[in-house]
N, C-alpha and C positions, 0 to 999 in steps of 0.2 A: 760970317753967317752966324745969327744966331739961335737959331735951332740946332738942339744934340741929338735930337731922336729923332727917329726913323717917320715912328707916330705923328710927328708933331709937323712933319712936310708936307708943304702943300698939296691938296691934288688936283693940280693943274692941267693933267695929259689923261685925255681920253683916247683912247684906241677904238675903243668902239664904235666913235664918230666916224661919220663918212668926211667931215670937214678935214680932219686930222690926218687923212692918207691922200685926200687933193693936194693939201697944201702943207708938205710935213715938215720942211724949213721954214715957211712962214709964221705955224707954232712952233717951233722947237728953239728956233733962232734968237726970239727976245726973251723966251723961259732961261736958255742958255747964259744970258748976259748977266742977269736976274740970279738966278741958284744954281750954281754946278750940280746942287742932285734935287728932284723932285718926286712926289709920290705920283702913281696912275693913280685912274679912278679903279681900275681893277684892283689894288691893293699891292701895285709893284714897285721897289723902287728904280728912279729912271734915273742912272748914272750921264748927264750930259757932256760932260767938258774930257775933251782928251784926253788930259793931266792925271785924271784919275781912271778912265776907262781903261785905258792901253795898260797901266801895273794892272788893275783889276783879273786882266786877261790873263796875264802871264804866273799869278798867283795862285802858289799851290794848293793854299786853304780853299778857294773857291771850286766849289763842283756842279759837274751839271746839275741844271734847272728841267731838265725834260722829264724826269722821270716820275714829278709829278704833276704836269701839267694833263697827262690824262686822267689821271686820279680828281684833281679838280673840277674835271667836266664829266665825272658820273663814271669812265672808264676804267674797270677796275679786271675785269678776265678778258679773255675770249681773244683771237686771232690778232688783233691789232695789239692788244695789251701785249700778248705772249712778242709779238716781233718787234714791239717796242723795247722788250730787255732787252734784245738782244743787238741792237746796232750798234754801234761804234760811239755812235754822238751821245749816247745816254748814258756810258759808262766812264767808271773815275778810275786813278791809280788804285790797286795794278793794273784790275783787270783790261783799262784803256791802253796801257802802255804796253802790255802782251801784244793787242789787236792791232796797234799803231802799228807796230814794229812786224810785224808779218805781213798785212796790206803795205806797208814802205819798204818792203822789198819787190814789189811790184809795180808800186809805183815810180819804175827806177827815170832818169834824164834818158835812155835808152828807148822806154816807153813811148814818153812824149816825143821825143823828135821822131821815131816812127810813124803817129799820126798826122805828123804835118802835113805832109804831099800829100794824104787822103782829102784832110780837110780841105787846101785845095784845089783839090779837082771834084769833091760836092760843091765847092761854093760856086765854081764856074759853071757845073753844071745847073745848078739853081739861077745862077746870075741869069743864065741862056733863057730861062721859063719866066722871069719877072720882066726882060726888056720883050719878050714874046706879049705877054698878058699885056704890057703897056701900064696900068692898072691894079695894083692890088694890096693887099696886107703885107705889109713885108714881114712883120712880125709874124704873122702863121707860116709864109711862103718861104722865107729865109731862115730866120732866126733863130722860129720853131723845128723847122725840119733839120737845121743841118747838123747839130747837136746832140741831136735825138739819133740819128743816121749814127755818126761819128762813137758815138756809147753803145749803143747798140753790137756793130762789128765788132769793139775792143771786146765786148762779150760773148762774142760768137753768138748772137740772137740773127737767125736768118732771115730775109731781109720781107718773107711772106708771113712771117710773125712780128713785123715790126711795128704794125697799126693797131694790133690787141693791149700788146708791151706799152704803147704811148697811151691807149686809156687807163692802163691799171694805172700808169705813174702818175697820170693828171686825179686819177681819184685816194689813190693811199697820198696825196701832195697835199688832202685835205683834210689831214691827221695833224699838219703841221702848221696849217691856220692860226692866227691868233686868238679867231673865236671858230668851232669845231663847228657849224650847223646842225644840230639832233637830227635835222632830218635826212642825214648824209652817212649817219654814223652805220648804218646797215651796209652802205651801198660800201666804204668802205670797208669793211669785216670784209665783203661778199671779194673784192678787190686783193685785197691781203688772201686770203685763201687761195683765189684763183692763181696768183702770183707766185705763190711759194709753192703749188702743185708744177706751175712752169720750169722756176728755176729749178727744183727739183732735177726734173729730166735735163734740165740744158746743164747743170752738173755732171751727171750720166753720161751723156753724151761725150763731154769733155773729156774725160775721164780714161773713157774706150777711145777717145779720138786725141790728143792734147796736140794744140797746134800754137800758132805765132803769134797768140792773143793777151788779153787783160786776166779773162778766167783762167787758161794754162796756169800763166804763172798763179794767178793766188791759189791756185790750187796744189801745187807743189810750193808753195813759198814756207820756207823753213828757217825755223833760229833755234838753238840749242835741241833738237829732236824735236818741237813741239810746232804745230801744224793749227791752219781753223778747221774747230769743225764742219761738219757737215750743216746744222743748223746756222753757225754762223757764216758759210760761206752763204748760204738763202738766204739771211736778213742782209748780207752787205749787197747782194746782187740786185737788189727791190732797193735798197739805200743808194748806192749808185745812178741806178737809172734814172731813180727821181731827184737827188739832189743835184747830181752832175747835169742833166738836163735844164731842169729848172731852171735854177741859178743862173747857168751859161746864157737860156734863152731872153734871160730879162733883163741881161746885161748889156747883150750884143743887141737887143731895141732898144734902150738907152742909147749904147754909143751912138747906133745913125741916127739916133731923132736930133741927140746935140752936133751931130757935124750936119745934119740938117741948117739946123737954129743958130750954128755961128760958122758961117762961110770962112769967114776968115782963116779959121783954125783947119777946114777940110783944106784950103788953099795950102798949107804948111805942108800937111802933111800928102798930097800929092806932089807939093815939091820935095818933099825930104822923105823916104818911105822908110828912112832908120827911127824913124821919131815914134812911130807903130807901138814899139815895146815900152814908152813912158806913156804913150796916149790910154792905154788899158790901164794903165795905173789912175791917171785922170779921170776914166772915166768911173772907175769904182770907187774915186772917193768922191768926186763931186756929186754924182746919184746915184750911190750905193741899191743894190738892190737887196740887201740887208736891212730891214728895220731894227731888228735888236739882236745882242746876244745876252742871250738869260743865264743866269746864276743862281746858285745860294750856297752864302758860307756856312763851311763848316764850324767857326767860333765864331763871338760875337769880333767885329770889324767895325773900323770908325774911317770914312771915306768923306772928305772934305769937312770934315768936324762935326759928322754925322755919325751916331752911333749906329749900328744895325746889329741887331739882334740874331745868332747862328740860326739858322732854317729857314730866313726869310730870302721872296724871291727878291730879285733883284735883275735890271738889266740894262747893260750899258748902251748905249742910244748910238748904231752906229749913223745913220745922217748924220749927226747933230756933232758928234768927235770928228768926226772927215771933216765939216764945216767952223772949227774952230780957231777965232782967230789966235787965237794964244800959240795958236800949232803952226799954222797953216796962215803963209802970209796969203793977204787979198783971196780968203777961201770963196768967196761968193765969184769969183773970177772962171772960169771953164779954159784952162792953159795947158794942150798937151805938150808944151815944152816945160812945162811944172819938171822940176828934178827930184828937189826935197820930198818924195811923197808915199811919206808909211802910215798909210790910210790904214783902218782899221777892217776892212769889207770881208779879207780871208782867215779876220781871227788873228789871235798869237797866242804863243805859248802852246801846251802840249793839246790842245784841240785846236789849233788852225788848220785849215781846210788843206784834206791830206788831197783832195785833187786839185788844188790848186795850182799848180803848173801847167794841168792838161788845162783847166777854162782857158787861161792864157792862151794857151797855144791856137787854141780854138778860134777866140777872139781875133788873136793877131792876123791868125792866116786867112780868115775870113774877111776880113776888112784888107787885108793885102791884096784879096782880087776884086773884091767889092770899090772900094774908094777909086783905083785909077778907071773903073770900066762904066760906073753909071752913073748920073747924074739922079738923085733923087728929090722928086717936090714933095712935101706933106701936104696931105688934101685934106689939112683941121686946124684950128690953132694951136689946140693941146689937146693933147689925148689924156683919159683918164685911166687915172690906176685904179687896178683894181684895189678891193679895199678888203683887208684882214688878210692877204694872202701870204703865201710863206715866204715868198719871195715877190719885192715889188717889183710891178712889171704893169704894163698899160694892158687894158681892153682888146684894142687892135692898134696898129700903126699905119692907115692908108695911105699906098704914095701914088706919086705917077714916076716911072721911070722911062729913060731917055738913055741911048748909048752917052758916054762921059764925050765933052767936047776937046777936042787934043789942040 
């Protein structure tokens, strides 16, 4: 490559396009072959290729990018700014690694294997309402709901407050857009407030009541005397709901839409249901519902013979690193008997996705009663994503379902 500067990189990736979120392998794909790193049209640089994404990740110079991404779009006080300090994902060493390590004593394997049998027996019971309906969104009916259910309980949110909880998260979800809609930015304020008055009380409650949950523990979760606060326990409870939801939900409609789209592979895995726990790996790298992870170094940085300048943004392209051949033999392949596969979707290094065990789990057990019991048709050719969202994820996913044939 011969360009050194940052400046001097093409800008070939528009985000802004609606073409660019239809079809984000079909651009990213031959950009990738072309330049390991490119410029957006927003002014970012797009880290493509693996090789140099995955060190990027794990590098200590590099700090979150979130922190001025609302400063960029005009947001500078008020309700969202103030609980934007304070989450998890916008903070660096220490103060991240304080926060890491007191949420990771909560999120212990004890956790997780606790919600499993939950998860299965919502899924069945959802499974029982989709082959009833005959008919319908699976993504709203399934995917949406069981996730949202499953985060919900771990936080003790009772189960008559759980329809309010799923608007706030779907609208503070639009904090984290690509592009923020001015016209939205009240209704989130208005969200965030509503939010932090809630968890507020379900703290309280906790507190006077502490039971066999997610909040329990973080609320007594201790290292060396030192505790979250009260403010930070409200920004992780609103971070939770929406990222663990989210994410999970747009995952787990990817997976059925491709065991939809290639029989072959649902064939496997109805024969072999140990194959489960590599197929989630599959299916986060082959359509990631991650579009970026954003950065910016703290010194200046030179990334495939690319100099970058300290404060500039930056962000690794996770599509586009899951899809690289240099990584990933025959990645345009959908194989969940794939082994080799440390896809990039939950992050590495000291911000990979501290709930990242529980989606799993989610996934796994959800699809463990799902795949042997229905038979699902797609009533589209392809759905579309939506476009600028925090997590990609389709419109709707219409099927028709049918008990599974034995």
């Amino acid at each position: 490559m011969n360009l050194t500067k940052a400046t001097d990189l093409p800008g070939v990736v528009d985000p802004t396009s609606l073409a660019y979120w239809d079809d984000i392998h079909g651009t990213l794909g031959p950009l990738r072959e072309r330049w390991p790193v490119v410029r957006s049209t927003a002014g970012l640089v797009e880290v493509l290729r693996y090789e140099h994404g995955e060190p990027l990740l794990r590098d200590p110079r590099m700090l979150q990018a979130m922190h001025g991404m609302l400063a960029n779009q005009g947001i500078t006080s008020g309700p969202l700014y103030e609980w934007w300090q304070l989450i998890m994902n916008n903070r660096d060493v220490p103060s991240h690694t304080r926060l890491r390590s007191l949420v990771g004593r909560a999120f212990t394997p004890k956790q997780v294997a606790r919600i499993r049998p939950r998860v299965r027996s919502i899924a069945h019971e959802l499974v029982g309402e989709l082959l009833t309906e005959g008919q319908a969104d699976v993504q709203a009916t399934f995917c949406h709901r069981l996730p949202l259910v499953v985060l919900c309980e771990m936080l003790g949110v009772p189960e008559d407050d759980q329809s309010v909880v799923e608007r706030w998260t779907t609208t503070v979800g639009l904090a984290f857009s690509a592009v923020i809609p001015p016209e939205t930015v009240n209704d989130i304020e208005h969200a965030v407030t509503d939010f932090n008055m809630y968890a507020e009380d379900l703290i309280e409650r906790r507190r006077a009541a502490p039971g066999d949950d997610l909040l329990s523990a973080l609320i007594v979760a201790e290292e060396a005397g030192d505790r979250l606060t009260h403010d930070e326990l409200r920004a992780l409870i609103i971070n939770l709901l929406f990222a663990g939801h989210d994410t999970t939900k747009a995952m787990l409609s990817i997976a059925i839409w491709l065991l939809m789209t290639h029989p072959d592979q649902l064939a496997l895995l109805r024969a072999d249901p140990s194959l489960l726990v590599g197929a989630v790996e599959e299916f986060g790298r082959y359509e990631t519902p991650i579009s970026g992870i954003p950065r910016v170094p703290s010194q200046d940085i030179t990334v495939a013979g690319v100099s970058i300048p300290a404060g500039s943004y930056l962000t690794v392209s996770v599509p586009s690193a899951n899809r690289d051949p240099r990584r990933f033999d025959n990645p345009d392949r959908f194989d969940v008997t794939r082994t080799d596969n440390r896809h990039l979707t939950f992050g590495f290094g000291i911000h990979h996705c501290v709930g990242a065990a529980v989606a799993r789990a989610e996934i796994q057990e959800a699809l463990r009663v799902l795949v042997p019991l229905v038979d699902l048709e797609p009533l589209l050719d392809a759905p579309s994503w939506v476009p600028y969202a925090a997590a990609r994820r389709f419109e709707s996913l219409p099927v028709r379902a049918r008990p599974a044939r034995s």
